[in-house]
VEXZADREN-638700 format. One record per residue (C-alpha): residue number from 1; x, y, z. Coordinates in nm, 4 decimals. Example, Ala and Ser with C-alpha at 12.3 -4.5 7.8 and 13.67 -1.06 7.14 Angstrom:
BEGIN
- nr  xx  yy  zz
- 1  1.2300  -0.4500  0.7800
- 2  1.3670  -0.1060  0.7140
//
This chain:
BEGIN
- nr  xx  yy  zz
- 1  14.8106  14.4764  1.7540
- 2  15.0962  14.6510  1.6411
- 3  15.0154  14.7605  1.2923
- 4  15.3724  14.7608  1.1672
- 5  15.4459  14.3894  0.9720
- 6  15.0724  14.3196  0.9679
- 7  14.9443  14.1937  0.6607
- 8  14.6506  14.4031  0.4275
- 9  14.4077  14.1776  0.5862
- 10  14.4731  14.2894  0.9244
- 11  14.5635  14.6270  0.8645
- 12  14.2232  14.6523  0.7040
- 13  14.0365  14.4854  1.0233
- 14  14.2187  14.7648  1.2659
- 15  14.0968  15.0455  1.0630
- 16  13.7566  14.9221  1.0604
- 17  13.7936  14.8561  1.4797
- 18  13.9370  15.2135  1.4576
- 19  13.5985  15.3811  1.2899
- 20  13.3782  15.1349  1.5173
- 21  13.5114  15.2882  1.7883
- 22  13.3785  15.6505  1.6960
- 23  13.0383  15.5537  1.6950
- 24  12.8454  15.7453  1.9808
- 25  12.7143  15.5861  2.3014
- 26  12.5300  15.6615  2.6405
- 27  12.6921  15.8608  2.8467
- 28  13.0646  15.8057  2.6613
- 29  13.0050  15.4586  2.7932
- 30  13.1753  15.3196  2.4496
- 31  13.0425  14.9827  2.6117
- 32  13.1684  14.7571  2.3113
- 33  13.4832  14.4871  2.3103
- 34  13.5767  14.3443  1.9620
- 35  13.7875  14.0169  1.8744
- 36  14.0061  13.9755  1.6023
- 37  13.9808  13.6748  1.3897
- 38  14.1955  13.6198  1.0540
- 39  13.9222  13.6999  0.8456
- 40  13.6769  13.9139  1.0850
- 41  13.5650  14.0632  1.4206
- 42  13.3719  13.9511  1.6962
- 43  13.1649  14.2418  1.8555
- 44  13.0900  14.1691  2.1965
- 45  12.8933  14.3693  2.4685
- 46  13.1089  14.4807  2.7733
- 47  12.8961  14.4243  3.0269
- 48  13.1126  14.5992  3.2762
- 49  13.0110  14.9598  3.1055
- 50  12.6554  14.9234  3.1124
- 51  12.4906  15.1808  3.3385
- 52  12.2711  14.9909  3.5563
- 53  12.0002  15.2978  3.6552
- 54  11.9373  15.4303  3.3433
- 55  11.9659  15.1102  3.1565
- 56  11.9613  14.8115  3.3306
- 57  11.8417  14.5928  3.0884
- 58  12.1805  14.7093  2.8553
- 59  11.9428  14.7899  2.5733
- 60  12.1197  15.1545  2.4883
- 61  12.3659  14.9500  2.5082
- 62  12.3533  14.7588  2.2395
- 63  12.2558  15.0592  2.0729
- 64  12.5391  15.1793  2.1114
- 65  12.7057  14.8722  1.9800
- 66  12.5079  14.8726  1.6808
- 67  12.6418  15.1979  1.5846
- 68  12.9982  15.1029  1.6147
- 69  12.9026  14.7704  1.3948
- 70  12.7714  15.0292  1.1389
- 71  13.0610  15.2049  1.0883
- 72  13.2773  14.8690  1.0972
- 73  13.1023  14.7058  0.8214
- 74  13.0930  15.0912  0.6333
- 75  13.4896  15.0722  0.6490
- 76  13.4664  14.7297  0.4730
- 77  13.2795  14.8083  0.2133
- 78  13.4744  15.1049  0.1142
- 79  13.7556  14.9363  0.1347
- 80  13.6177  14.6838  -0.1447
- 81  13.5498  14.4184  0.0649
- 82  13.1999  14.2767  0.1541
- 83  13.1306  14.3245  0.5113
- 84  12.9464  13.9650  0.6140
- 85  12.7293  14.0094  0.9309
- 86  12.5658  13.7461  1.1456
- 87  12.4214  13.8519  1.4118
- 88  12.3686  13.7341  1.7607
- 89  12.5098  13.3898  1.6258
- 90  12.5509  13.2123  1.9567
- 91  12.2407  13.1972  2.1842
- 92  12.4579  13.0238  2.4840
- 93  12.6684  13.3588  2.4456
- 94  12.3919  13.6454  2.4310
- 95  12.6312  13.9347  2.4526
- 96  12.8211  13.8108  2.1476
- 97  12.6165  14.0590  1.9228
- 98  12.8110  14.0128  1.5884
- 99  13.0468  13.8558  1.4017
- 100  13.1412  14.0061  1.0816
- 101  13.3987  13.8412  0.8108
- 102  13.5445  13.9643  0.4981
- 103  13.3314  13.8642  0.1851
- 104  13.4329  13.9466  -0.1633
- 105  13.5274  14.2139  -0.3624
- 106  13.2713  14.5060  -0.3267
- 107  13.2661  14.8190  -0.5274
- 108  13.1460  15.0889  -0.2903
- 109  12.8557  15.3213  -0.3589
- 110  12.9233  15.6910  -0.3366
- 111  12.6621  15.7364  -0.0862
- 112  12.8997  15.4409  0.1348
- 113  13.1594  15.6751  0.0713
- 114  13.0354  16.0126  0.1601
- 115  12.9097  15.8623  0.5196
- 116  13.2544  15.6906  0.5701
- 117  13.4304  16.0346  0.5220
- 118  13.1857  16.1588  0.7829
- 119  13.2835  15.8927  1.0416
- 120  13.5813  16.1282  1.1852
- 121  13.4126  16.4364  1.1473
- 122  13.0191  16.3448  1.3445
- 123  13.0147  16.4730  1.6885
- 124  12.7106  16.5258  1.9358
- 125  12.6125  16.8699  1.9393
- 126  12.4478  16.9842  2.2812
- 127  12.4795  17.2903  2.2165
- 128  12.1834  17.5761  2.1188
- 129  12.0964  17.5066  1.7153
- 130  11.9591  17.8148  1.4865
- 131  11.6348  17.8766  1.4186
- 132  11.5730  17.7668  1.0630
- 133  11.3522  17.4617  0.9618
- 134  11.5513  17.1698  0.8024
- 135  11.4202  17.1192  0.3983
- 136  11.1990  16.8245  0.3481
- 137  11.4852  16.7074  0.0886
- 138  11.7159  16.6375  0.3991
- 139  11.4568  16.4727  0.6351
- 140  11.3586  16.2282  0.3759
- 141  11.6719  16.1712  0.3242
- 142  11.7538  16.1207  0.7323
- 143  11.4368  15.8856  0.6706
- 144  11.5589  15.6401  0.4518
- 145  11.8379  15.6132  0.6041
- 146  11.6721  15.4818  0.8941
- 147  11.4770  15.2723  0.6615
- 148  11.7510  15.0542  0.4582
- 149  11.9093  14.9546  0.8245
- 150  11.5925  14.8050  0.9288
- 151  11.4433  15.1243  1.1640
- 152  11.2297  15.4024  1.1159
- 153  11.2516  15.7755  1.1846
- 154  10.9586  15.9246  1.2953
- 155  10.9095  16.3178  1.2588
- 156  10.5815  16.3256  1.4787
- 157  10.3353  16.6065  1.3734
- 158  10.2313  16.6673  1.7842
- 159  10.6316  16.7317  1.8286
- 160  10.5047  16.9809  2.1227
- 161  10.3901  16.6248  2.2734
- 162  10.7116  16.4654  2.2390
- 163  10.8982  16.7745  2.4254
- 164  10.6670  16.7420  2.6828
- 165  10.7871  16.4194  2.7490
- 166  11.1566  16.5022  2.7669
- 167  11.0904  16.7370  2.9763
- 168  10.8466  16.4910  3.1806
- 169  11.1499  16.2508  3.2008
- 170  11.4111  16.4869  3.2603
- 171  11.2378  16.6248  3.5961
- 172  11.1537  16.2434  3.6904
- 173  11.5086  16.1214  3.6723
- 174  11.6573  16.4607  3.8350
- 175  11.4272  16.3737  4.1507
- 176  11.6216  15.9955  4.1221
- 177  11.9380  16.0041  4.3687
- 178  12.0912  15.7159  4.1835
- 179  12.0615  15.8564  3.8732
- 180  12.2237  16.1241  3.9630
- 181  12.5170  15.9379  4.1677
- 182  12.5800  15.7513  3.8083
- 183  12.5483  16.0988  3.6443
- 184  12.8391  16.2288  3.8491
- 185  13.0160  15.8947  3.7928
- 186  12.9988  15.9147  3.4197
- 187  13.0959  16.3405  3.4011
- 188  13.4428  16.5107  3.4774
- 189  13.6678  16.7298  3.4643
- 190  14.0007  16.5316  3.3788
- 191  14.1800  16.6089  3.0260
- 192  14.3583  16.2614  3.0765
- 193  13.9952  16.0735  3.0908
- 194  13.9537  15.8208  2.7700
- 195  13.5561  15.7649  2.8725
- 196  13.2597  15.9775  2.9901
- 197  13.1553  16.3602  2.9921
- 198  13.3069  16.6353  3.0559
- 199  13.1204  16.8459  3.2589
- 200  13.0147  17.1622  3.0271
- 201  13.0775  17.5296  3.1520
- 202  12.7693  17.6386  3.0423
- 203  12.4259  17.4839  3.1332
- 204  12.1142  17.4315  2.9299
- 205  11.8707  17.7361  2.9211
- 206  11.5192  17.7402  2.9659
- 207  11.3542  17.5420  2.6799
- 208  11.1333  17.3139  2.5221
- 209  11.3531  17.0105  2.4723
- 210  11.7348  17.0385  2.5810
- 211  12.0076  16.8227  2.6249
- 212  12.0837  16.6145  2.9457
- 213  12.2446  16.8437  3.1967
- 214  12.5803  16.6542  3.2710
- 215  12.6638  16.8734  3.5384
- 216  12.2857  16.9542  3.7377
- 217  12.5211  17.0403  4.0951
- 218  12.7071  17.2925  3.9643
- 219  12.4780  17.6282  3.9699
- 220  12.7955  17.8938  3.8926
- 221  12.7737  17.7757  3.5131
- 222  12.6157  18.1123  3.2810
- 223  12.3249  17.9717  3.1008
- 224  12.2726  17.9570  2.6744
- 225  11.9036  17.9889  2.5691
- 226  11.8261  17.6846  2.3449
- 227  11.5718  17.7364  2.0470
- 228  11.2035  17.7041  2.1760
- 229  11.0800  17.5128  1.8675
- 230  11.3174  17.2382  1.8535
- 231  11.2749  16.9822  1.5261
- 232  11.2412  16.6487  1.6942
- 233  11.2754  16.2498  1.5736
- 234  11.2358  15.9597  1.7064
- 235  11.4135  15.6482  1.6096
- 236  11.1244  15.3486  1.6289
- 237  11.1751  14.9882  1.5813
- 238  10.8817  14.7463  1.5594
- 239  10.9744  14.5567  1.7716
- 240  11.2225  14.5171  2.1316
- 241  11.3932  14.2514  2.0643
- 242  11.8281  14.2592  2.0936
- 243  11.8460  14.2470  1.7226
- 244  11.6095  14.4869  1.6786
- 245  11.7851  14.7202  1.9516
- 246  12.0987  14.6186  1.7033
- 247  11.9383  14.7150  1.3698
- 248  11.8147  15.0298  1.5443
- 249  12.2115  15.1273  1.6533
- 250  12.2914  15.0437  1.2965
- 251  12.0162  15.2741  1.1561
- 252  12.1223  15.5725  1.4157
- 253  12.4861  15.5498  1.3593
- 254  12.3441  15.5836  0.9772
- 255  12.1319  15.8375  1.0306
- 256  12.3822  16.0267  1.1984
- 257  12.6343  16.0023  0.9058
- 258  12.3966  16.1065  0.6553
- 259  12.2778  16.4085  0.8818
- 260  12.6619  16.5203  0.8880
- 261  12.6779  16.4902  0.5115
- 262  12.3651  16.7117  0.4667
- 263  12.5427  16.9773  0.6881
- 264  12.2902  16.9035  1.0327
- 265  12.3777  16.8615  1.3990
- 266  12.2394  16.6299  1.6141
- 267  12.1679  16.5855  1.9709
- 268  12.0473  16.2680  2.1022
- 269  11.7411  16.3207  2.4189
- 270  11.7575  15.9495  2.5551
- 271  11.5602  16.0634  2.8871
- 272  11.2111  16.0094  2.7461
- 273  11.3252  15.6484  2.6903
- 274  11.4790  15.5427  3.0017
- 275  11.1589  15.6539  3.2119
- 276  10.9131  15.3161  3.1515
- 277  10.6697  15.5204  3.1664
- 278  10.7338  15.8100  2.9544
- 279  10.8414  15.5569  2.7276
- 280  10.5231  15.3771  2.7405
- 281  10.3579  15.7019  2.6231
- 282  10.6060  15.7635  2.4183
- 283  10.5161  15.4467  2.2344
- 284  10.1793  15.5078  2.1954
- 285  10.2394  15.8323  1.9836
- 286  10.4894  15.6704  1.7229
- 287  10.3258  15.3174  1.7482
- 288  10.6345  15.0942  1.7332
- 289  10.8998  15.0928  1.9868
- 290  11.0572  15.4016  2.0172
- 291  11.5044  15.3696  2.0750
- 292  11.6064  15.7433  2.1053
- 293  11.4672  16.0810  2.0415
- 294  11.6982  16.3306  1.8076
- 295  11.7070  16.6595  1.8492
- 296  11.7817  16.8159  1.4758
- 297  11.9036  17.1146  1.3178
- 298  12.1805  17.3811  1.2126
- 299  12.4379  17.4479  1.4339
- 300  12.7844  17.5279  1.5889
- 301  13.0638  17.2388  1.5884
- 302  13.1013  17.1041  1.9494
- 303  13.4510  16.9861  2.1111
- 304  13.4753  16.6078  1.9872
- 305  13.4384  16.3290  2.2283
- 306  13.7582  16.1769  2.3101
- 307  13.7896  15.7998  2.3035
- 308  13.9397  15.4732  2.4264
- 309  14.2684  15.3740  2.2811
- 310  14.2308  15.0074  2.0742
- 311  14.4433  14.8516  2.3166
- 312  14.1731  14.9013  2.5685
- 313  13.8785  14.7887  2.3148
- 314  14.0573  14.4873  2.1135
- 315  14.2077  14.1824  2.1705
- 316  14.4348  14.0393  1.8571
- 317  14.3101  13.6767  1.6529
- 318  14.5021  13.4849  1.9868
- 319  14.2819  13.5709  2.2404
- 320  13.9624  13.5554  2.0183
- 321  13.6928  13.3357  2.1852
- 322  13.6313  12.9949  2.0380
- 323  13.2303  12.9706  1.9394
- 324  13.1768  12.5728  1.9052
- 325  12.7987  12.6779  1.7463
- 326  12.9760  12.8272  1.4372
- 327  12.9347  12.6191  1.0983
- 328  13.2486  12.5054  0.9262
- 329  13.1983  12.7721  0.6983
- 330  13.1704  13.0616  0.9148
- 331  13.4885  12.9251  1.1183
- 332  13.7287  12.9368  0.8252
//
């Protein structure tokens, strides 16, 4: 996949890999392969990075996945090409989740713009976030967002009740000795590491509704106080089906964007959705199926996230698996 000699076509197709890619996942799992065809790119789910305790059923997984198909189809489009998307398109191959192709020329909004600038620049922010309400402008904003990829954002008014159960989760999985054998697996301290956590050197405070401590064994760590009245979301879906766990990565990874455009950081609190039962409750409160909790709000940049090289991530057109249940049209 050496870009040098490539033509436009595939240049274009290893930028958009490139931006797919940044999109955020569980744990730095970045649990996504993609195939290059002439014309497109097969997103697949790499089964080998999904974390079997806190999601055995892969469905942050795909999540994730659906983030990084966001921000492949976003480089398409502002690249004036119209990002085609079918997905899950073979049922005998379930962890084929897309396949996108090149459509015709597209002139790109400048909202499609704006959150394609952001890709680069979005980063999870774990870290404490001021005290100062976000303007109704900006949440509507975060809401339609959520609402054009087929999701919906829910701002609950008993917020109190959903930072209850983050906290509820957080003390049920820290009593779990294989979640936290996978936790350890998944954080580090290596500068050379393409994948995972590094372990932070200062731990989450006391507080309503913090971040996942990626390094609970390590007690020597000074602690920062985080804010005590924490602006919460939660992504919801009606229903729990793959493409619906799909649209909903697509509507985060969107969501996410726009929230960097308005200026706001974001931490993602997945605990309260790997717990059945929290998430059961959890459920009941936004009445849909809720996909991941946001913590929202102003804040300081973190370190980025580094990530996987596209040698690692991408096979070239040669190597791109034949799928006998595509239509003539969709195979040329």
């Amino acid at each position: 996949m050496n870009p040098l000699g490539a033509t436009a076509t595939e240049r274009l197709l290893l930028r958009a890999v490139s931006a797919a890619s940044r999109a955020p996942s569980v744990y730095n799992t970045q649990p996504w392969r993609f195939l290059l065809g002439d014309d497109g790119v097969d997103l697949w789910l790499d089964l080998d990075r999904v974390l079997p305790v806190i999601d055995p059923d892969a469905r942050e997984a795909r999540l994730s996945c659906g983030a990084a198909l966001y921000n492949l189809c976003l480089v398409i489009a502002v690249s004036c090409r119209a990002p085609l998307v079918e997905p899950l398109p073979d049922s005998a191959h379930p962890d084929l989740l897309a396949t996108v192709r090149l459509g015709g020329a597209h002139t790109p909004s400048a909202d499609e713009l704006a959150l394609e600038r952001a890709v680069e620049r979005r980063q999870t922010n774990r870290r404490p976030f001021l005290d100062r309400p976000i303007p109704t402008a900006a949440r509507s904003a975060l809401v339609r967002a959520a609402n054009d990829e087929g999701a919906w954002l829910a701002f609950p008014h008993a917020a109190g009740q959903v930072a209850a159960l983050v906290q509820r989760a957080d003390h049920i999985q820290g009593q779990d000795p294989a979640y936290l054998a996978e936790l350890r697996e998944w954080t580090h301290q290596d500068g050379n590491r393409r994948d995972g956590v590094r372990a932070p050197a200062r731990a989450p405070a006391a507080g309503i509704a913090v971040p996942r401590d990626f390094a609970p064994h390590r007690r020597d760590r000074r602690s920062d106080p985080f804010e005590t009245d924490p602006q919460l979301a939660v992504l919801v879906t009606r229903t729990d089906t793959a493409r619906s766990q799909l649209n909903a990565g697509r509507a985060l990874q969107r969501v996410l964007l726009s929230a960097e455009v308005a200026g706001l950081a974001v931490s993602p609190l997945s605990q309260p959705v790997e717990v059945p039962e929290v998430r059961a409750a959890l459920a009941e409160l936004v009445g849909g199926a809720p996909q991941l909790v946001l913590r929202l709000g102003y804040g300081y940049p973190g370190a980025p996230t580094p990530r996987r090289p596209l040698s690692a991530v991408a096979a070239p057109a040669a190597r791109r698996i034949h799928n006998p249940r595509r239509s003539e049209t969709d195979a040329s």
